[in-house]
N, C-alpha and C positions, 0 to 999 in steps of 0.2 A: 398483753394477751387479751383479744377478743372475748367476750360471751359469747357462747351458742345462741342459736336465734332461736323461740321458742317449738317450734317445727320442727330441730330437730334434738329435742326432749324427748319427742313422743314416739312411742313404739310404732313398727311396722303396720299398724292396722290406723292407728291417730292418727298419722301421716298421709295415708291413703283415704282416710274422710274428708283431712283438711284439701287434698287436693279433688276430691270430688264436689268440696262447695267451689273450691275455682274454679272446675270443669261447668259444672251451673250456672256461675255467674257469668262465663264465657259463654257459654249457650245464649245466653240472654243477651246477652252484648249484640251477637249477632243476628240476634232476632228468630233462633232456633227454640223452638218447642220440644223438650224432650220427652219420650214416654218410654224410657230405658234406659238408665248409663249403667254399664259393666265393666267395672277395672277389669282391665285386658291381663297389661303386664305392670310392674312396679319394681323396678330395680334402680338402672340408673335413672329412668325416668320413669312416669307413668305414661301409660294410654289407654284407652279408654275407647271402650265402643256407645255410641250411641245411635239408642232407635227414634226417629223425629213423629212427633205427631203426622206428619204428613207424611209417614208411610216408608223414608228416607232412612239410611243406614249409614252412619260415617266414622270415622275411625277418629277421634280428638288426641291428637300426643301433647305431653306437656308442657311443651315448649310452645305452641297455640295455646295453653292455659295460661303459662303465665306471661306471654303476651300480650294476649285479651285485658289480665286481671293489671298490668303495665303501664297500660294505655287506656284505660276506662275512662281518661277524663277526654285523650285526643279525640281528631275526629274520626267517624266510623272508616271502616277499612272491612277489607274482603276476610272472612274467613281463613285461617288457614288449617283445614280440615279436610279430612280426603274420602270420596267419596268411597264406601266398601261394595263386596260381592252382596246382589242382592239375596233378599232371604230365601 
């Protein structure tokens, strides 16, 4: 029998912070500037809206989070983030 990974210990809102620091540090990865993240949805996964410094609106799902957070050592790669309706 496995142990739980410490992730998912934590209630519905601890969950949803720890994936907002990956959703940041996936920003960062890819050289995005954020001056907004809004958990969208969070069920089977999360997503995430974010407003970029530059004025840009993009929809981050989780699966680009934990991608990003995956692969942080390989080398750079595109985004995979979509861009949203403007504001």
């Amino acid at each position: 029998m496995s142990t739980p990974s410490y992730f998912y210990t934590l209630d519905a809102e601890g969950q949803a912070q720890c994936m907002r620091r990956l959703a940041e540090a996936a920003l960062a990865r890819w050289n995005l500037a954020a001056q907004d993240i809004v958990l969208i949805k969070y069920r089977e996964n999360a997503v995430f809206r974010v407003d970029t410094t530059a004025g840009t609106r993009v929809a981050l799902p989780g699966a680009a989070v934990a991608t990003a957070s995956a692969t942080a050592s390989a080398s750079t790669g595109t985004p995979a983030v979509t861009a949203a309706a403007s504001r």
